[in-house]
GUTORVO-868631 format. One line per 3 residues: their letters; for each residue x, y, z of C-alpha. Coordinates in steps of 0.1 Angstrom, whole numbers. Layout:
% GUTORVO-868631
a	X Y Z  ...
END
This chain:
% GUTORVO-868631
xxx	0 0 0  12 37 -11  17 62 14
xxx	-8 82 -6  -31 55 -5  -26 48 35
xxx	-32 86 38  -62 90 17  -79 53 37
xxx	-71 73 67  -89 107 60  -117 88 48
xxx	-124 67 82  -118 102 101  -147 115 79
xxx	-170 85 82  -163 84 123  -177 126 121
xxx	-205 117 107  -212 89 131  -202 107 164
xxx	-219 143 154  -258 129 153  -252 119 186
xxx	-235 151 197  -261 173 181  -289 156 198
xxx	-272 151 230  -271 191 233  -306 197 222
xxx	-320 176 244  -301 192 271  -312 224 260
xxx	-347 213 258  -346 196 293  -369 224 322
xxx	-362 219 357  -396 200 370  -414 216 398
xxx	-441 198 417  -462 222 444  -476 198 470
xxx	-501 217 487  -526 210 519  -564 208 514
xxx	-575 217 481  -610 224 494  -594 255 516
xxx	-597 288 493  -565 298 502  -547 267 487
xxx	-568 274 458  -557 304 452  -520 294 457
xxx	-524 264 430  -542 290 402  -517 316 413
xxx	-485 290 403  -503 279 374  -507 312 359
xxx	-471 316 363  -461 285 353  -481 297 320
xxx	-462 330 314  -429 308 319  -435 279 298
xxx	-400 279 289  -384 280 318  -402 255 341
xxx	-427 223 340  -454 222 372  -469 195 386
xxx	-497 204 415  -510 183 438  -531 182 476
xxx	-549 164 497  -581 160 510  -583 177 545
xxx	-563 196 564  -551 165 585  -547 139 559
xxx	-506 138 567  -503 102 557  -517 110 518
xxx	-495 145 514  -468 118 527  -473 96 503
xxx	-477 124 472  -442 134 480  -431 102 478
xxx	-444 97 443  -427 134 435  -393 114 447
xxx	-405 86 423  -411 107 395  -376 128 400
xxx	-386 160 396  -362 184 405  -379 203 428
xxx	-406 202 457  -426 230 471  -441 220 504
xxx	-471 234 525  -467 205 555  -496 195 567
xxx	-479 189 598  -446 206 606  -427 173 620
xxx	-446 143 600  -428 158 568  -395 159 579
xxx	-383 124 573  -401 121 534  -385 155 530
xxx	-353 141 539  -354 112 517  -363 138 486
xxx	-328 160 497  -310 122 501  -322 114 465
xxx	-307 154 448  -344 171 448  -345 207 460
xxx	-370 210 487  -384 249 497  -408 249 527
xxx	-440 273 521  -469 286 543  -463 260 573
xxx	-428 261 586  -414 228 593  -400 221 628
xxx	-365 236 633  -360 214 660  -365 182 640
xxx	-348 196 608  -319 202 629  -319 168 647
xxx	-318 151 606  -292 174 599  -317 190 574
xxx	-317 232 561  -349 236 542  -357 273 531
xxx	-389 287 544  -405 313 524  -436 329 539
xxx	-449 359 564  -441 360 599  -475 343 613
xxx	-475 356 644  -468 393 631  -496 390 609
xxx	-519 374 638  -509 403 664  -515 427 635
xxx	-554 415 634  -551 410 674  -543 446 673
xxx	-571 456 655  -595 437 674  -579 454 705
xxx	-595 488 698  -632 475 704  -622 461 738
xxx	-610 468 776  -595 448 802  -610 424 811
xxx	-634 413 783  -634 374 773  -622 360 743
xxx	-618 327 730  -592 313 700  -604 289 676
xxx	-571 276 668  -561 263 637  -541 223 632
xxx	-523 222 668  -494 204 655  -490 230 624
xxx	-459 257 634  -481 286 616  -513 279 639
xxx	-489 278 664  -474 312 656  -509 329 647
xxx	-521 319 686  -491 333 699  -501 371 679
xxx	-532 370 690  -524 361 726  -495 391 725
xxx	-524 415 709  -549 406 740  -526 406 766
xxx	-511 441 752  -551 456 759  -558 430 793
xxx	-583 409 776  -584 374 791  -582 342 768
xxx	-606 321 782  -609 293 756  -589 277 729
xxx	-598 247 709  -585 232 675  -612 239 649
xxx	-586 226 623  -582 251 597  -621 239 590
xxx	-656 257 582  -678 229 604  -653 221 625
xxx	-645 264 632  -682 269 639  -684 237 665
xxx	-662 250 684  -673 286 682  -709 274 692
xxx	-691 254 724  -672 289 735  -704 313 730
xxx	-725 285 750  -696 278 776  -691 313 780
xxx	-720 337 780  -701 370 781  -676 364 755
xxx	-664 395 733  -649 382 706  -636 349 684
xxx	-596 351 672  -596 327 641  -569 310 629
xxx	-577 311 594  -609 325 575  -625 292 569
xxx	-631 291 605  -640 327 610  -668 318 582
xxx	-677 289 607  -679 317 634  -696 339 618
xxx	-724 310 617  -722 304 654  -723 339 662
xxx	-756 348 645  -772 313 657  -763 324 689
xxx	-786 354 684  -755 378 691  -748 389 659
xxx	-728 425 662  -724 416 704  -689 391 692
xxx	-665 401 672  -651 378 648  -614 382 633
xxx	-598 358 606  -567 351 585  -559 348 552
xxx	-583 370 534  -601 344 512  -624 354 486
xxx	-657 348 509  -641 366 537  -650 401 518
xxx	-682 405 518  -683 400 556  -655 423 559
xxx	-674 451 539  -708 443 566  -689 442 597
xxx	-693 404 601  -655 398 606  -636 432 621
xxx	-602 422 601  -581 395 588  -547 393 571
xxx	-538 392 538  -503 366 534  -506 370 492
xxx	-521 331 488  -516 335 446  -480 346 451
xxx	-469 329 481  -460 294 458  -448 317 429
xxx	-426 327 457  -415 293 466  -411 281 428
xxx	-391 311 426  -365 296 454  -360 267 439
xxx	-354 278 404  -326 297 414  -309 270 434
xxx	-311 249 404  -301 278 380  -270 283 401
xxx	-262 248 411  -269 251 444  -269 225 466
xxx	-299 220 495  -276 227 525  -265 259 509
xxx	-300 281 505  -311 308 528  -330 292 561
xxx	-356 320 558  -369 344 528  -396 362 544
xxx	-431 375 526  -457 401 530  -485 403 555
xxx	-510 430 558  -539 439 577  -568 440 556
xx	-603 453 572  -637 467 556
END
């Protein structure tokens, strides 16, 4: 064989291995290029208004950024159904997105299943319902909350509530999910309001973040206690339940009512003097919010332990 011959044999199995190797390369890249991070938003009860809001809220976004981001949504039942919003997150681990957004249901259940999605390279940001710093420090976990201040907010409306009354007057606090840390917080904002103007607390009960369940236990305080003032509400769902009690009770405009959340059917009870105040914690934003955390620990190739513990949101008062 020539040495032009071995050269020309040479350049020709050069040019054939090119055009085997660059399909490959080509679609390699566009495929990478194509590839959105994959969000899923695992929310609490969808049959709140408030989580309803959130979900439409991140879905509109999701909408005006089609290109940078796929959503997945998803909740559960009630407000107490821990084991299901267990198990969606574990079928958000099977499905390996690459990030969770997390309203707890219950602020320690969800710490080990949101270890395991931080074990398996998911980017978890806490929304709404703090997790347990406590137990997140005991697994050796840092998971971003991004929400208001909950008891700020709930002093805020305490506040408010405040000006109608003098020391002395009974109240009772319909309490949201015990074990939740926000329910937790908005109890303390209310007690710091009430002992600021010397009312006395003389009641608190779970009503569960729940309409029936809010205006049970509203009925039990106005029947248990006679010369109560006013109902502190954890959340408007169970100021609506209030609101029920109140005028069965015949003392419609005699108790005051106060909620959280400002929820669509809060208004018009707002604007008629129903319910003195609530607060307004931006439902439709506060997952945008959370999406928006997590996108730019993937953009930047950040790992879990290395986001901000805390990114703190708006809350207003909001009255008639």
């Amino acid at each position: 064989m020539t040495h032009r011959t071995r050269r020309r044999l040479v350049t020709t199995a050069a040019m054939l291995l090119a055009v085997a190797v660059a399909p490959f390369s080509v679609t390699d890249a566009a495929a990478q290029a194509a590839k959105k991070p994959k969000v899923a938003l695992v929310m609490k009860s969808l049959a709140n208004e408030f989580f309803l809001t959130m979900e439409t809220g991140a879905k509109d976004y999701q909408k005006h950024n089609t290109d940078k981001f796929d959503l997945i949504t998803n909740g559960i039942k009630n407000e107490t159904d821990t084991a299901a919003q267990i198990n969606i997150v574990e079928q958000m681990i099977g499905s390996k997105v690459d990030a969770i957004v997390l309203a707890p249901a219950d602020s320690k259940a969800l710490v080990p299943v949101v270890k395991k999605a931080v074990d398996a390279g998911i980017i978890v940001v806490n929304i709404d319902n703090r997790l347990d710093t406590d137990v997140l420090k005991a697994k050796n976990l840092n998971v971003p909350f991004v929400g208001p201040d909950n008891r700020k907010g709930a002093e805020l409306v305490g506040n408010e509530l405040a000006k109608k009354l003098k020391a002395g007057d009974e109240v009772g606090i319909v309490e949201g999910v015990s074990t939740t840390t926000n329910a937790q917080q908005r109890t303390a904002g209310f007690k710091d309001a009430m002992e600021k103007v010397g009312a006395k607390v003389v009641s608190m009960q779970s009503g569960e973040w729940e309409i029936d369940k809010g205006n049970a236990i509203a009925a039990q305080m106005l029947t248990s206690y006679p010369n109560l003032r006013a109902l502190l509400c954890g959340n408007d769902n169970m100021a609506l339940g209030a609101v029920s009690a109140v005028r069965a009770a015949g003392k419609t405009g005699k108790v005051y009512v106060v909620g959280y959340d400002n929820i669509g059917a809060i208004k018009p009870m707002l604007k008629d003097h129903r319910v003195l105040a609530t607060a307004d914690q931006y439902a439709a934003k506060q997952a945008v919010f959370g999406i928006d955390t997590a996108l730019k620990a993937i953009s930047e190739h950040k790992k879990q332990a290395e986001l901000s513990s805390v990114v703190e949101t708006p809350v207003v008062l909001v009255t008639k």
